[in-house]
C-alpha positions in Angstrom: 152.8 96.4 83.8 154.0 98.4 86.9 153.1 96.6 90.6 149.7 98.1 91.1 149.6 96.5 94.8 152.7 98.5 95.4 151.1 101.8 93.5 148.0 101.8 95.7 150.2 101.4 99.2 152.2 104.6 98.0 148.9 106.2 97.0 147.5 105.3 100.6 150.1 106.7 102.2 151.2 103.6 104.3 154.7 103.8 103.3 155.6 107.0 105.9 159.4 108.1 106.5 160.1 107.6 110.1 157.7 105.8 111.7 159.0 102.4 113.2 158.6 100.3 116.1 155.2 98.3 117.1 152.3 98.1 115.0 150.6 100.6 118.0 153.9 102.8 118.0 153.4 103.2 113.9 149.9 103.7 113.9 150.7 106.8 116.6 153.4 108.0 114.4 151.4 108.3 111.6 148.8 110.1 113.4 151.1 112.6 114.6 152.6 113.0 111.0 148.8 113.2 109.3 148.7 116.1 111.8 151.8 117.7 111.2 152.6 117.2 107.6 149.5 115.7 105.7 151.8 115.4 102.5 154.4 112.9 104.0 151.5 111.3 105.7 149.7 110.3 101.9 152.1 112.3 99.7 150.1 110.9 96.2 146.2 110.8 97.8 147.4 114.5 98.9 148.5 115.2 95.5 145.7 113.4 93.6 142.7 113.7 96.0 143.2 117.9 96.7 143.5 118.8 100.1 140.4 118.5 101.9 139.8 114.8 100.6 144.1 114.3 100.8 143.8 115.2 104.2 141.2 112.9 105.3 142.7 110.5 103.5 145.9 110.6 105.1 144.2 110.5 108.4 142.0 107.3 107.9 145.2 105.3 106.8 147.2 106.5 109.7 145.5 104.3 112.0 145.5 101.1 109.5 148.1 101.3 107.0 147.7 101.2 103.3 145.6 98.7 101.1 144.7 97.0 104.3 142.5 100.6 104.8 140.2 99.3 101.8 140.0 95.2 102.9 140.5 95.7 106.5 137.3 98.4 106.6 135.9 96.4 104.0 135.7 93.0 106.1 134.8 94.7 109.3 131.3 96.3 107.5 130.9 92.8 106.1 131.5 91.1 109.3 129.3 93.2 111.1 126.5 93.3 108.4 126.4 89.5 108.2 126.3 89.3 111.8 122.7 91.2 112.0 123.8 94.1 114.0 122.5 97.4 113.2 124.9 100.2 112.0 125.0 101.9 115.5 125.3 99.0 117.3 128.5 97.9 115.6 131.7 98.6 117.9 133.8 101.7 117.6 136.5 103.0 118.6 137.5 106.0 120.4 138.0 109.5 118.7 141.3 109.5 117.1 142.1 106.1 118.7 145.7 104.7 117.8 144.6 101.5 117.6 144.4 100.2 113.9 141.5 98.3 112.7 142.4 94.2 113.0 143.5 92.4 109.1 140.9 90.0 108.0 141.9 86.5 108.8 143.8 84.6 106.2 141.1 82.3 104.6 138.4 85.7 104.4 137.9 86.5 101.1 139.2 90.3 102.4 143.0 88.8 103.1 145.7 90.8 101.8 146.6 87.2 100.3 143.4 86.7 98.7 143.3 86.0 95.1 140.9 88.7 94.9 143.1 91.2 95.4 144.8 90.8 92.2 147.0 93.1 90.8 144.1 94.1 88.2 142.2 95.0 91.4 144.1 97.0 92.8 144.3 99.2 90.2 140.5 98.9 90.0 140.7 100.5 93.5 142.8 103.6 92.6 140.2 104.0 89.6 137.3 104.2 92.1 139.5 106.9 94.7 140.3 109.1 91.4 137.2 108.9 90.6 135.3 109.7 93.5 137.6 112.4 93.9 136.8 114.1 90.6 132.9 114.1 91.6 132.7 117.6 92.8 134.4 118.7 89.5 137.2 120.4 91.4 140.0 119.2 88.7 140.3 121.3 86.0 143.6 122.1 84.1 145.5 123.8 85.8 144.9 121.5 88.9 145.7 118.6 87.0 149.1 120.0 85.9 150.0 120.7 89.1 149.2 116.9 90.3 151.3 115.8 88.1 153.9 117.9 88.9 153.8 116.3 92.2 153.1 112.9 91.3 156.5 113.0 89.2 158.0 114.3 92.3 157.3 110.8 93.8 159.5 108.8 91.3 157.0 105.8 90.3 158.2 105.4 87.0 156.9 106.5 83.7 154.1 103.6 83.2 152.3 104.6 86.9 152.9 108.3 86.0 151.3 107.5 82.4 148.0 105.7 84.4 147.7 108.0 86.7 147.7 111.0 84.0 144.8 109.1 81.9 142.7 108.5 84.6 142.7 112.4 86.0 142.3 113.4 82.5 139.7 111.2 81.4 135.8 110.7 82.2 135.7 107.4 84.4 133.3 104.6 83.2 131.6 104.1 86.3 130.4 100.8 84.2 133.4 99.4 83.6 134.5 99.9 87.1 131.6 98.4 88.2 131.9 94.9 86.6 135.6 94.7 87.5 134.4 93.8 91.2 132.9 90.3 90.1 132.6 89.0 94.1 130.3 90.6 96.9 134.0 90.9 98.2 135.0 93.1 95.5 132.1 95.4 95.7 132.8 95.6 99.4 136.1 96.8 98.5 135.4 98.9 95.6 132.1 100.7 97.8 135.0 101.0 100.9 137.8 102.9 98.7 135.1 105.3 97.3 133.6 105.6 100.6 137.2 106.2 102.1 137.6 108.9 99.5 134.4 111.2 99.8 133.2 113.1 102.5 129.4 112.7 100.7 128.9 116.6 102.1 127.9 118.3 98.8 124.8 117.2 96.3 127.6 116.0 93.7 129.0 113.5 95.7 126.3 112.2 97.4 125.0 111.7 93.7 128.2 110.3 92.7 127.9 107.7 95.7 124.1 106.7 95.2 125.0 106.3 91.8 128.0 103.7 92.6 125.6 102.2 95.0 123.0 100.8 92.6 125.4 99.9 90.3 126.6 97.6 92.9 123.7 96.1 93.6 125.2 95.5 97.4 122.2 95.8 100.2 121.2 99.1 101.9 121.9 97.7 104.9 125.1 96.6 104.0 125.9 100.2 102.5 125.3 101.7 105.8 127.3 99.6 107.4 129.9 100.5 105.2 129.5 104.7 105.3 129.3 103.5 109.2 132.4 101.4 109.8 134.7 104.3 107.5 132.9 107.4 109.0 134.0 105.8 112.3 137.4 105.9 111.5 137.7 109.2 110.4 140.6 111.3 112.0 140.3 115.1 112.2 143.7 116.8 111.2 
């Protein structure tokens, strides 16, 4: 089995060529490369995603940094949630801001180091993003070819490349998805990544979130604090 943890930081984009330094100074860098060149900035969620959803990608992880985009988002909407603030109340930081969103502490059930966020989990998440980005119905044949022609561009070796050709080319079972998040946690997570993928601006996606939604089971108010805490963080490229 290929490192699925490592998959999903490549297919976030947190891995970026040149950018070094502080945590600030990277999260800058990236920016400016999201701007410049949205395909080094999240070469596979470019590739996979299409370019509208690539590019928004590329920008929302340019300010936090690969999976921690899904559990760092994730715990924030939780924290606030649990806290009893309303969705507008919650902080938020300034348009574009450099500043990347904080990790979740070690002992949250969010940590990078959490159990939870097995490798089987993470490949749960890039499920949910392929998913989500197939909503609007935009890959058809001769879009998937040319995915792959740019996800074997990427090197990831032939297992990766085999999962990620399946799950373009195949139907996603939103229910088997679903009861892979067995935590609140999880369906934080899993609700975040989708959340991080669409831009809910046409009736198919919207659908294809509502739908995810009561599947979940997760509270309304917790959902908006969710599509609250990622729209927050969108960058416009």
């Amino acid at each position: 089995m290929f490192d699925a943890k490592k998959l999903l930081e490549q297919f976030l984009g947190s891995q970026i060529p040149g950018v070094g330094g502080s945590v600030r100074e990277r999260a800058g860098g990236a920016i400016q490369m999201a701007k410049d060149n949205p395909w080094k900035a999240g070469a596979l969620a470019t590739a996979v995603l299409g370019t509208k959803t690539g590019r928004n990608i590329a920008g929302n992880v340019a300010t936090i940094g690969g999976i921690a985009a899904v559990a760092g988002l994730g715990y924030l909407a939780y924290k606030n949630y649990q806290s009893g603030q309303s969705p507008q109340a919650a902080p938020q930081p300034a348009p574009n801001a450099s500043q990347p969103v904080a990790l979740p502490p070690p002992d949250s059930a969010f940590s990078l180091e959490s159990p939870q966020l097995s490798n089987d989990f993470a490949l749960t998440l890039i499920r949910a993003m392929i998913a989500a980005a197939k909503a609007d119905g935009h890959i058809d044949d001769v879009e998937r070819a040319n995915i792959m022609e740019k996800v074997q561009t990427a090197d990831l070796g032939s297992e990766a490349e085999a999962f990620l050709r399946n799950e373009i080319a195949n139907p996603v079972d939103i229910d088997e998805l679903v009861a892979a998040a067995r935590t609140e946690e999880q369906k934080v997570e899993l609700y975040t990544a989708t959340r991080l993928t669409i831009n809910p601006d046409t009736r198919a996606e919207r659908g294809y979130l509502d739908l995810l939604a009561g599947r979940l089971g997760l509270p309304d108010a917790l959902l908006d604090h969710i599509d609250a805490t990622v729209t927050s963080h969108k960058i416009s490229l």
